[in-house]
C-alpha positions as CSV (number, residue, x, y, z in Angstrom):
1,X,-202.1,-16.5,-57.8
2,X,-198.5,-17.0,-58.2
3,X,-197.5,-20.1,-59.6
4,X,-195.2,-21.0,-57.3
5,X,-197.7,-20.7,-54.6
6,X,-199.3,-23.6,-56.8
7,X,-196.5,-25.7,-57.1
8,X,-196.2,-25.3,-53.5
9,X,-199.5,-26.8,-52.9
10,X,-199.1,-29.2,-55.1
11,X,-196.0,-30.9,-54.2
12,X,-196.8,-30.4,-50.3
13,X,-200.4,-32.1,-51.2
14,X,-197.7,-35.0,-52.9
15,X,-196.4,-36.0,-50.0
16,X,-199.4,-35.4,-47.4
17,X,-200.9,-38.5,-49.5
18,X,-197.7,-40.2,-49.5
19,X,-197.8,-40.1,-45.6
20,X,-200.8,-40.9,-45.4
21,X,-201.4,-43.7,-47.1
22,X,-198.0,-45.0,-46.7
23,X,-197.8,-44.9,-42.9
24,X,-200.7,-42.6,-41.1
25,X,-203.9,-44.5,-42.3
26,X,-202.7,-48.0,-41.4
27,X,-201.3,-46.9,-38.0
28,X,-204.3,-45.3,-36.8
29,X,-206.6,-48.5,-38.3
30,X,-204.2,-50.5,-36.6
31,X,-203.5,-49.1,-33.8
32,X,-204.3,-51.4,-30.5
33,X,-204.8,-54.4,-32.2
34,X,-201.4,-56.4,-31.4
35,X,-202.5,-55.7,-27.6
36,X,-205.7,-57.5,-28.6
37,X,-204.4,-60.3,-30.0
38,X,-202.0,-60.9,-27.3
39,X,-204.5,-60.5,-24.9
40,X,-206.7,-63.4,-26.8
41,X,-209.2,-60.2,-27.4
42,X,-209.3,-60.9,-31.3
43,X,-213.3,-60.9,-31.3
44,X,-213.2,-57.1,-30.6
45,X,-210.4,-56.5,-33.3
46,X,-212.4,-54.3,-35.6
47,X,-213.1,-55.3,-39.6
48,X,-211.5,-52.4,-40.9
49,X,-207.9,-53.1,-39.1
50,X,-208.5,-56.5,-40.4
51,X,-209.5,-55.2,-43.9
52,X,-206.3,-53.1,-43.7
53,X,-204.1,-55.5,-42.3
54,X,-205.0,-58.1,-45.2
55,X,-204.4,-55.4,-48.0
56,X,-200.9,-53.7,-46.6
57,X,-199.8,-57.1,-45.9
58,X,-200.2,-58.0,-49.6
59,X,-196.7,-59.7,-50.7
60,X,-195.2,-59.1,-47.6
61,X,-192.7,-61.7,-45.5
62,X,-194.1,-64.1,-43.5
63,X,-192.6,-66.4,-41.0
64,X,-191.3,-69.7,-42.3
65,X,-193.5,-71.2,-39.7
66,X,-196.6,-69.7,-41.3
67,X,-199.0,-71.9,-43.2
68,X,-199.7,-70.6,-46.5
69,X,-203.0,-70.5,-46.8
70,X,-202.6,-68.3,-43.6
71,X,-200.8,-65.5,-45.9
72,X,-202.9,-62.3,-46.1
73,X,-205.5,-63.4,-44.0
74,X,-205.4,-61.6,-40.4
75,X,-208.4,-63.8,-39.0
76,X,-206.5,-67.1,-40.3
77,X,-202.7,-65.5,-38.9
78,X,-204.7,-65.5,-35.4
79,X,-206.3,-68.8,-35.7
80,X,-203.2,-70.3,-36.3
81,X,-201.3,-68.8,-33.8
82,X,-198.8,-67.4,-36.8
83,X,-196.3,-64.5,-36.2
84,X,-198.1,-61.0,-37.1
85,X,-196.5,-57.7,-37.8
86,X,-198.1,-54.2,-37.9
87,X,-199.8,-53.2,-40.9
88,X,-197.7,-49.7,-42.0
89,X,-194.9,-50.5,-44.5
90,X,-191.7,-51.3,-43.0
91,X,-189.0,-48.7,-43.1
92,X,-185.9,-51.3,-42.7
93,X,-184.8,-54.7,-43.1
94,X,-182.7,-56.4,-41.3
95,X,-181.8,-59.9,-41.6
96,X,-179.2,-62.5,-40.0
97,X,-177.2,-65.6,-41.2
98,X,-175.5,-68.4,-39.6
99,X,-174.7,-72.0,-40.2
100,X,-177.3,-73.1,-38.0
101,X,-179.8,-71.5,-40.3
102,X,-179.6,-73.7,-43.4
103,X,-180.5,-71.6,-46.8
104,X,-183.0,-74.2,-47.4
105,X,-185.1,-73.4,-44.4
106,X,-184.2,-70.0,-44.1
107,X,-183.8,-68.4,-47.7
108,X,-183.6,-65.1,-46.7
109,X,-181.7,-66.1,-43.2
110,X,-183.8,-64.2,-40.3
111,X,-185.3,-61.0,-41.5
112,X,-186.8,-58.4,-39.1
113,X,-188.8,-55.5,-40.6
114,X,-188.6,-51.9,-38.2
115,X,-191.6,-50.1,-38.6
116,X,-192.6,-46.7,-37.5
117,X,-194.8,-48.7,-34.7
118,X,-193.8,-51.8,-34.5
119,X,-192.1,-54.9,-36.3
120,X,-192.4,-57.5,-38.9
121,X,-190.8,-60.6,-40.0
122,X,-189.1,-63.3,-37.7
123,X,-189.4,-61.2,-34.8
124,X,-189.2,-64.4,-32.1
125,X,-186.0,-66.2,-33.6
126,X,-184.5,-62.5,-33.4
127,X,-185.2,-61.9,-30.0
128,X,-183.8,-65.3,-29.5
129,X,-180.9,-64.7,-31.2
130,X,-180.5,-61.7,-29.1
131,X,-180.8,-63.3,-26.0
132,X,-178.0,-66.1,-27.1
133,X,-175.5,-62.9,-27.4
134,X,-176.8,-61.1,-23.8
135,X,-179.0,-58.3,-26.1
136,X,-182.6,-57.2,-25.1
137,X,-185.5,-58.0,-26.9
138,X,-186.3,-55.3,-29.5
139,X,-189.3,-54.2,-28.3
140,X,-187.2,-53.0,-25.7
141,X,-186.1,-49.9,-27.7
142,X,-187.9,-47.4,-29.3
143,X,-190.7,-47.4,-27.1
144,X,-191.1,-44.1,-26.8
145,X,-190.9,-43.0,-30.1
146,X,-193.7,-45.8,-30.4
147,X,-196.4,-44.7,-28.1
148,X,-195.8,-41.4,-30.1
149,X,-195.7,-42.2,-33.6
150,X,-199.4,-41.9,-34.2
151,X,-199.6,-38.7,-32.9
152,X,-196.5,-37.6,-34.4
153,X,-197.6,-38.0,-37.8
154,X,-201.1,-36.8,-37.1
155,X,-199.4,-33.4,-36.1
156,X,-197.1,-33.5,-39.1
157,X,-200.2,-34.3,-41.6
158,X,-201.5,-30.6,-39.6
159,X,-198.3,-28.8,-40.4
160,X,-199.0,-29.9,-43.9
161,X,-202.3,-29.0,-44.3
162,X,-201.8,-25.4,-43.0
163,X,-198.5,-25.2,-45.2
164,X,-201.7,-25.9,-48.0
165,X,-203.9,-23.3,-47.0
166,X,-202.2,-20.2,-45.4
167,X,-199.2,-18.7,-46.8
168,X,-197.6,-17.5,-43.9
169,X,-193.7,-18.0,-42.9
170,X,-194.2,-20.1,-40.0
171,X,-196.1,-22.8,-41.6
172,X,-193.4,-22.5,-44.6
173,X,-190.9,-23.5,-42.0
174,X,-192.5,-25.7,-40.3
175,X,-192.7,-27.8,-44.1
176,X,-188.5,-28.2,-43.0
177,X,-189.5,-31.1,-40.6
178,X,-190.9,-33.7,-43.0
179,X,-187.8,-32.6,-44.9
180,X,-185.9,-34.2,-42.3
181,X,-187.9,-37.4,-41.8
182,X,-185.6,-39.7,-43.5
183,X,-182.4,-38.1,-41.3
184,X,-184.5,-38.2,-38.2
185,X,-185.4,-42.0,-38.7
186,X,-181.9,-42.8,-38.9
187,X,-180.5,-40.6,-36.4
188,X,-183.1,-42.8,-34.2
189,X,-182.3,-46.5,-35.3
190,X,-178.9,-45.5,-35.2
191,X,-178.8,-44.3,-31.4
192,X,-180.9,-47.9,-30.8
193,X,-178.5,-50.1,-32.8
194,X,-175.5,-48.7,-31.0
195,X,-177.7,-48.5,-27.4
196,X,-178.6,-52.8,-28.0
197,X,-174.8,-53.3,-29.1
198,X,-173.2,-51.6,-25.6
199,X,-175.7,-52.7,-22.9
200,X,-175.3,-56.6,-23.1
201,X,-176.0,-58.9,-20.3
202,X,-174.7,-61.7,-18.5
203,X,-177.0,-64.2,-19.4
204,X,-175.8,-64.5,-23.3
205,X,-174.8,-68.3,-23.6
206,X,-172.1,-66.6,-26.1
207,X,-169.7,-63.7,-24.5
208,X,-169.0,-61.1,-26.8
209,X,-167.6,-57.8,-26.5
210,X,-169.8,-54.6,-26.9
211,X,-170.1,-53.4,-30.0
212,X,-171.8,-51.2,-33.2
213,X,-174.4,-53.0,-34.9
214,X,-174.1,-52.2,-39.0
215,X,-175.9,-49.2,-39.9
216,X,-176.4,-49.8,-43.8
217,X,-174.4,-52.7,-45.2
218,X,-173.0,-56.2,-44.5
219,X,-171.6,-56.8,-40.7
220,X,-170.2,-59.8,-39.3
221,X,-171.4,-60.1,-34.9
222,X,-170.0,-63.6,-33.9
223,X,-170.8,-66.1,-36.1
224,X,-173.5,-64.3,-37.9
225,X,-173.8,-62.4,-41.3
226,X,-175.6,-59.6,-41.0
227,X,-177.6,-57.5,-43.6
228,X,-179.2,-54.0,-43.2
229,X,-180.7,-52.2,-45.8
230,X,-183.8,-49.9,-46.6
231,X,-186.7,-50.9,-47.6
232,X,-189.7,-49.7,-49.3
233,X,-190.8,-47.3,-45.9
234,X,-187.3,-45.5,-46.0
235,X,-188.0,-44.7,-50.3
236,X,-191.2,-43.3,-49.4
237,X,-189.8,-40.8,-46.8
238,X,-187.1,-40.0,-48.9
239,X,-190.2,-39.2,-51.5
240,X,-192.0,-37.1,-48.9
241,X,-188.7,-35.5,-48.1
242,X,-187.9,-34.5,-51.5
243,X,-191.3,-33.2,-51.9
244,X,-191.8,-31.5,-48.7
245,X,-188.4,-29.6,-50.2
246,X,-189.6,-28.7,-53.3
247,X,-192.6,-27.3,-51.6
248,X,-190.9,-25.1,-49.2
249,X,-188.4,-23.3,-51.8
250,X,-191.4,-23.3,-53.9
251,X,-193.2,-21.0,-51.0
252,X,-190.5,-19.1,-50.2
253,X,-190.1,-17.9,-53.7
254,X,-193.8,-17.5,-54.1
255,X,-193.4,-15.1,-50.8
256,X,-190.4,-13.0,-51.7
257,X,-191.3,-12.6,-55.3
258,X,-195.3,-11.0,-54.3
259,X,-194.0,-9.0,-51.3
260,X,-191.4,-7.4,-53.9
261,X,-194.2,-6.6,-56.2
262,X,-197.1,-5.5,-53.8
């Protein structure tokens, strides 16, 4: 075998784990749960979403209003009625400050993780906050993309897994689209931020023009600081990116270089 057809493997193998463990795996264990608990269905949450809730949410922000001994503990976060985010890693953090959000109670002012299906973080004092300024609720957006984003991935994981085992051209091409995960993901929270920003309602308390929530950076919207940066999510599809990448050219030069010789 050629050994680029190894490297191939390898590398696309790379970033099929990467996927999988990073996002895939606690999707599909946690998919349906938040409508449980919601619904005050939590007896019929199964153990392993609960067993993979408690070990993704390892170290991970919780509401100020959380009790501690809540942390890491889906069955306690229910009992005590604490805010709960999805279990796959977050892909971006945003996070506001104001004076009405004294350091002291807010360290990290109000943070909001965006996940491929869902959120994390202060997710009630944003949607608050949101309404004071006319703006949706967040789970208003991306809803879509959402309800898809199981099967999305499941059908990407496929496109790896054939790119593994047959060396054919379509399946090397079809390697290009976790390529472009990290550029699709933004093209997407993009299209959202600017969407939130430009279809404000009358029933903000404070009047404010429309406008372009900050991308990547610092922003100022009224009197609020805001911060938006990657987080861990957004490395990892970069990783699976770079991979996916590697493995294609990888392929491709595998292809050319055996046809030429046969």
């Amino acid at each position: 075998m050629h050994p680029s057809f190894i490297k191939a493997r390898v590398f696309a193998a790379l970033a099929l784990i990467i996927l999988t463990l990073g996002f895939t795996l606690p999707m599909i264990t946690f998919h349906g749960t938040m409508n449980k608990i919601s619904e005050g269905k939590a007896d019929e949450i199964s153990p392993l979403s609960i067993k993979i809730w408690n070990l993704y949410n390892q170290g991970r922000y919780k509401s100020v209003a959380t009790d501690v001994e809540a942390h890491n503990d889906l069955e306690k976060m229910i009992a005590s009625t604490a805010e709960i985010g999805v279990a796959s890693l977050p892909i971006w953090a945003v996070s506001l400050e104001a004076p009405n959000y004294p350091k002291e109670a807010f360290p990290q002012g109000i943070p909001v993780f965006f996940h491929f299906d869902g959120f994390s973080g202060e997710v009630h004092e944003m949607n608050t906050i949101n309404h004071y300024v006319g703006m949706d609720p967040m789970y208003v957006g991306g809803y879509f993309e959402r309800e898809i984003g199981i099967y999305a991935l499941l059908l990407l994981s496929l496109i790896i897994i054939y790119f593994i085992a047959y060396d054919t051209a379509i399946f090397t091409l079809g390697m290009l689209i976790p390529v472009s995960l990290p550029l699709l993901f933004l093209a997407d929270y993009s299209y959202w931020l600017y969407w939130f920003g430009h279809n404000l309602h009358d029933w903000g308390a404070f009047k404010i023009k429309p406008f372009m929530p900050t991308v990547f950076g610092d922003g100022k919207i009224a009197q609020f600081t805001t911060h938006s940066y990657p987080t861990i999510g957004f490395y990892l599809l970069l990783a699976i990116s770079i991979l996916s990448l590697l493995a294609y050219f990888a392929k491709r030069k595998a292809i050319k270089e055996t046809s030429i010789n046969s």
